[in-house]
LUMTIGU-765056 format. One record per residue (C-alpha): z, y negated, x negated; residue in three letters. Coordinates in steps of 0.1 Angstrom, whole numbers, padded with zeros to 4 digits, always signed. Layout:
ZYXALA/...
// end
This chain:
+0022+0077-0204UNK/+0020+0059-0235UNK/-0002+0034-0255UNK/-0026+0026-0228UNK/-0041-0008-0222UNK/-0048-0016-0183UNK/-0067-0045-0168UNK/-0073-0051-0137UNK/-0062-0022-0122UNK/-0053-0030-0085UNK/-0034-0015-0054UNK/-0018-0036-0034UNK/-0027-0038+0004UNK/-0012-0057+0030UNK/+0016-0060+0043UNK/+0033-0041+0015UNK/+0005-0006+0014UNK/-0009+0005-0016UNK/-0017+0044-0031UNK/+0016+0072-0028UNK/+0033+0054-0049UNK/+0035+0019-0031UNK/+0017-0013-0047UNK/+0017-0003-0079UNK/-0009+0007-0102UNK/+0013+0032-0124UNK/+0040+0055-0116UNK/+0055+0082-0103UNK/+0065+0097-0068UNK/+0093+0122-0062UNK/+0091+0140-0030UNK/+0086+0167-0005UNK/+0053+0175+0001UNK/+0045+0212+0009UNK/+0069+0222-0014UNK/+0090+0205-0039UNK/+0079+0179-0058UNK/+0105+0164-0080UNK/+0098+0140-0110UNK/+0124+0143-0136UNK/+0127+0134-0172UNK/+0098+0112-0173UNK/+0089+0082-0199UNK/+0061+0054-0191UNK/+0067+0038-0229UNK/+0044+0010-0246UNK/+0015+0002-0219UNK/+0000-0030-0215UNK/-0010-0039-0179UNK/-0022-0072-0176UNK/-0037-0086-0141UNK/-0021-0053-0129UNK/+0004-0044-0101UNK/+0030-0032-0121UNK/+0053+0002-0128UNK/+0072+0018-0095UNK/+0091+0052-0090UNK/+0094+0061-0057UNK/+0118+0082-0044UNK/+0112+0098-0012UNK/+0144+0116-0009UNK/+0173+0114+0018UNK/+0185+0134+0050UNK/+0160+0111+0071UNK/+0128+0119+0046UNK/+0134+0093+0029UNK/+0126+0054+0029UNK/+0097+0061+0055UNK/+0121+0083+0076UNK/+0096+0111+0088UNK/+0125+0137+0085UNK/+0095+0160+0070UNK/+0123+0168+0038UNK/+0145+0183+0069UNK/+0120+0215+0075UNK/+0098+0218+0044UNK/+0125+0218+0012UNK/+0158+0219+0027UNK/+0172+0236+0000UNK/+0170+0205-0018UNK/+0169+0171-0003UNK/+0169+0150-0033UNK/+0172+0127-0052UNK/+0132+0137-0065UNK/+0135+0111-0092UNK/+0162+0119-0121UNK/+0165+0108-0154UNK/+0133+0088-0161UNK/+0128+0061-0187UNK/+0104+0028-0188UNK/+0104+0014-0221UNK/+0088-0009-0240UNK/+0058-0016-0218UNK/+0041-0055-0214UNK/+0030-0065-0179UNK/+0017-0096-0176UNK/-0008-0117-0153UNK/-0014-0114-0116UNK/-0039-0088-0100UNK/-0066-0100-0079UNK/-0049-0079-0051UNK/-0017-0097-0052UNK/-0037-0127-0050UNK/-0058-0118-0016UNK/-0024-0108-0003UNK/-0011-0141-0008UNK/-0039-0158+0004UNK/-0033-0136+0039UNK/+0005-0146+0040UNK/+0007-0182+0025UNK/+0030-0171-0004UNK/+0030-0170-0039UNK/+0015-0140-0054UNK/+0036-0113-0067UNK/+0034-0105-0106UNK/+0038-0072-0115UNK/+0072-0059-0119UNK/+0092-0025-0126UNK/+0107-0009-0090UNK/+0125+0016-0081UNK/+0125+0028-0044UNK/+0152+0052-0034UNK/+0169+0060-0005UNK/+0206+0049-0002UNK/+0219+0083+0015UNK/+0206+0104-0021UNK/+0199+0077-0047UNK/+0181+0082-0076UNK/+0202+0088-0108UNK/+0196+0082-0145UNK/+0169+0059-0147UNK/+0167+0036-0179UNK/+0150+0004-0175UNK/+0144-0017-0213UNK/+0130-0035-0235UNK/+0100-0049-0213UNK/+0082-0080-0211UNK/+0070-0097-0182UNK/+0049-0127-0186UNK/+0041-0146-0152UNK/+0020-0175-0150UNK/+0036-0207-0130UNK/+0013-0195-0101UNK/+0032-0166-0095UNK/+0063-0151-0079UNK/+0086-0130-0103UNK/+0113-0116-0083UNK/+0144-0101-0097UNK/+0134-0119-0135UNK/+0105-0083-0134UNK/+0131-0056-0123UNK/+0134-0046-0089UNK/+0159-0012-0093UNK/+0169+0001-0050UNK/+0198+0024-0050UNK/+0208+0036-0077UNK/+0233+0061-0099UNK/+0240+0055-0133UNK/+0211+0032-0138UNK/+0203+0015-0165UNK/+0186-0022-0168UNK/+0181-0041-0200UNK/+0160-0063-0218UNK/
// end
């Protein structure tokens, strides 16, 4: 994706739900899911997400199913188990504000609400691989939290981070 302007474009529900790919509201998932479903060489350059929930690849690989540990990669692709997310980029994009979902959230748990960020959630038994991380801005108002300075890469090989 590239060039897009977002506003207000919000998933989060508690305690940490959201759409397939988490509490984001852009990004992609790499799993098994009636078949193979892996996300490779994929670029999320120059968007704007303001009052947005951020950017997230999600990485649903592993010899438990991944993260969730269903074991559902075990029977349905066990000719490959992963990693689903390989050699993906996230350049150049702006996210900035809070969404009003974060802030309900907050509200529910007393806690600062979470700006949006750039994640990566992988398993630690197949880690992703390859994923660049640069050049992004993340602008958090004084009311928000902004954890890991807006990066927040999980396991990881031969990843990339930089401003």
């Amino acid at each position: 994706m590239a060039d897009n302007t977002f506003s207000n474009c919000n998933v989060q529900s508690p305690p940490a739900g959201g759409g397939s790919i988490g509490p984001d509201v852009m990004g992609a998932r790499g799993e098994c899911y009636q078949g193979t479903g892996a996300v490779f060489f994929t670029e999320f350059y120059r968007n704007t997400l303001f009052a947005s929930d951020g950017i997230a690849l999600n990485d649903g690989a592993g010899p438990t199913g991944g993260p969730s540990g269903t074991g559902h990669a075990e029977w349905q692709c066990a000719s490959y188990l992963g990693p689903w997310i390989r050699w993906s980029v996230v350049r150049a994009n702006v996210l900035a504000g809070i969404s009003v979902s974060a802030l309900n959230v907050s509200g529910e748990n007393n806690r600062l609400p979470v700006c949006a960020s750039v994640r990566l959630l992988s398993d630690p038994a197949l880690p992703s691989s390859g994923v660049v991380t640069e050049q992004n801005s993340f602008e958090c108002p004084p009311q928000g939290n902004q954890s890991s300075a807006g990066y927040s890469l999980g396991p990881c090989d031969g990843c990339v981070e930089r401003w």
